[in-house]
N, C-alpha and C positions, 0 to 999 in steps of 0.2 A: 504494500500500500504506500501510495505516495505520499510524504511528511513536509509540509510548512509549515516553517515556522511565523509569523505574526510579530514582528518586533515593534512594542508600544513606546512610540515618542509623542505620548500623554495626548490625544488625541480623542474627543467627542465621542468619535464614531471606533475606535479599536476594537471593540467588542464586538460589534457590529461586522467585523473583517473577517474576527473567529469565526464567528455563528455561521457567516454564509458558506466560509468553506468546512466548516464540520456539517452543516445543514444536506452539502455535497456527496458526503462519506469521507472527507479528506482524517488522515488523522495530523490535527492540528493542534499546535502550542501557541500563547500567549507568553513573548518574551518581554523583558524589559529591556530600555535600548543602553543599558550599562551591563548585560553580560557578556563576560569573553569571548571573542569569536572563537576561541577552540572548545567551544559548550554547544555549538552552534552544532547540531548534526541534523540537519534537513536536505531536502532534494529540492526546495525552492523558499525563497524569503520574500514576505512581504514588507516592506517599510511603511509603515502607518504614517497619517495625517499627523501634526500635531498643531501647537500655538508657533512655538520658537527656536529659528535655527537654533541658537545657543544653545539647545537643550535638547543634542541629538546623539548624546553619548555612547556605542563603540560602532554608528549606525556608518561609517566612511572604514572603518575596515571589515565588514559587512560583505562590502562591495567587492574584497578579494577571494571569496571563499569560492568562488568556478563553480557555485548553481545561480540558476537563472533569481533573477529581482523585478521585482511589479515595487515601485514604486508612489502612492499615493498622494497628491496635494502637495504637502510638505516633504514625502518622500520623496516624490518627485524631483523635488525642488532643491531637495540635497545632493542626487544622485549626481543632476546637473553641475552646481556649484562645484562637488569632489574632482567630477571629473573635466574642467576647464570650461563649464557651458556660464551661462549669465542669470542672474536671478536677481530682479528689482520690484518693485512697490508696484501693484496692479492698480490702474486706473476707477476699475467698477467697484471693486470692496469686497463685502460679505457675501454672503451664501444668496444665489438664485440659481432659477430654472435656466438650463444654457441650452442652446440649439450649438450641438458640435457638428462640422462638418469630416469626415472623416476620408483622409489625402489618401490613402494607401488601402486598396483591395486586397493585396495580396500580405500585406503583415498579420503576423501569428497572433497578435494580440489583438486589433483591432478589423482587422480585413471583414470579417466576416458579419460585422454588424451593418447595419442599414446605409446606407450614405450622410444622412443626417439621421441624429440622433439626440434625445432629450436627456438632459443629464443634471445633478446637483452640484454647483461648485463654489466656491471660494476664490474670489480671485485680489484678496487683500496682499499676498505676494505671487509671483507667476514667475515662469521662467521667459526668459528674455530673448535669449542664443540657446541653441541645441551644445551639446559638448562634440569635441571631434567624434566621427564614429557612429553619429547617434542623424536621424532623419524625426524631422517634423512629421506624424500622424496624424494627427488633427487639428481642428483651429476651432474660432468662432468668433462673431461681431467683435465679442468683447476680449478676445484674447489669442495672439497670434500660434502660441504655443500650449495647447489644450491637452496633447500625446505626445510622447517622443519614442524610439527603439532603436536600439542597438541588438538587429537582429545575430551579430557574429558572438557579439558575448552575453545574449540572450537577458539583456536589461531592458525593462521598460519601463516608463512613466505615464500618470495620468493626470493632469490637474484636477480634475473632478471624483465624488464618491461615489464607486459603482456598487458599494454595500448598504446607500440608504435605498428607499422603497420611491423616491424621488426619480432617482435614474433609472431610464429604460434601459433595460438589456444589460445591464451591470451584473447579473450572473452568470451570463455569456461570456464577459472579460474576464471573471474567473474562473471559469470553464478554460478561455482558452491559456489562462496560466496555467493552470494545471496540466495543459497539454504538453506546454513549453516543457516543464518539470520533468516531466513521462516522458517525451521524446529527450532530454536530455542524460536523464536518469539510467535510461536503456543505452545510449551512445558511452558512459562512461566507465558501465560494464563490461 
C-alpha cells in the first residue's frame, strides 16, 4: 500500500489533507514540519498550507528525499522559493472561489481535469517565477501562477485547496498524486 506522508506547517485545512487521502484507502500520516527527514519513510509527501514562511521547519530538506511532493498554497510557495523560483504578496488577498485555467493536458497532476476549473484559494502570497525545471500548469484572472510541475523530479504545486468541498475535482489531484507515488514507487524497485 502506498504511504504519504502529510507534513503540517500549521495550516486550517491539514486535516483536511489527511482525511481525503485516508478517505482514499491511502495509508496516511500526519507529520509535523520539525521532524527529521531520516523519520521521513513515505513513497510520497505532501506539504501543507500554512500562515508563514518563517514557520516551515525541516519542510526544504523535505525536498531531497527522491519521492515525489504535491505541494499546497504555502507548500507550494516554499517549494518555489527553495528551489530559485519567486514568491511575493498577491494582489486579491484571502480565500475565494477561483476559475483556474489549466495550461497543460498532458501533466500527471493536472492534465486530466477539465480545462477550466472551480477551485478554493488564497492568494495573500502566490508564487511569482516558476523555479528552473519546473513549467507553469495553470493560471487564472487573478493569479499568473495557480500550478506549477516539475515532471522529471516529480514535484508539484498548487496554489489552491483541492481538500476543501469548495474545489471541484480536488480529489482527482489527489488521485493523481497518488499515481505519481505508484508509478514512482514501482520504478524505484
Amino acid at each position: 500500500m502506498t504511504r504519504i506522508d502529510v507534513i503540517d506547517n500549521h495550516g486550517q485545512f491539514t486535516h483536511l489533507e489527511q482525511r481525503a487521502l485516508r478517505d482514499m484507502g491511502v495509508d496516511v500520516s500526519l507529520r509535523d514540519n520539525t521532524t527529521p527527514p531520516e523519520e521521513i519513510d513515505a513513497d510520497g509527501i505532501v506539504l501543507s498550507g500554512g500562515p508563514d514562511m518563517d514557520d516551515i521547519g525541516n519542510c526544504p530538506e523535505y525536498l531531497d528525499l527522491d519521492v515525489p511532493v504535491l505541494g499546497i498554497c504555502l507548500g507550494m510557495q516554499l517549494i518555489a522559493d527553495e528551489l530559485g523560483g519567486r514568491v511575493g504578496g498577491g494582489e486579491y488577498g484571502g480565500y475565494a472561489d477561483v476559475t483556474v485555467d489549466i495550461l497543460d493536458e498532458d501533466d500527471p497532476l493536472l492534465g486530466s481535469l477539465h480545462p477550466e476549473t472551480r477551485v478554493w484559494a488564497s492568494h495573500a502570497d502566490e508564487v511569482k517565477e516558476v523555479p528552473p525545471g519546473f513549467e507553469r500548469t495553470a493560471t487564472s484572472d487573478v493569479c499568473g501562477v495557480e500550478a506549477m510541475s516539475n515532471t522529471d523530479e516529480a514535484i508539484y504545486g498548487v496554489q489552491w485547496h483541492p481538500e476543501v468541498a469548495h474545489t471541484e475535482e480536488g480529489e482527482e489531484v489527489f488521485e493523481n498524486f497518488l499515481s505519481v507515488c505508484d508509478q514512482q514507487s514501482v520504478a524505484r524497485q
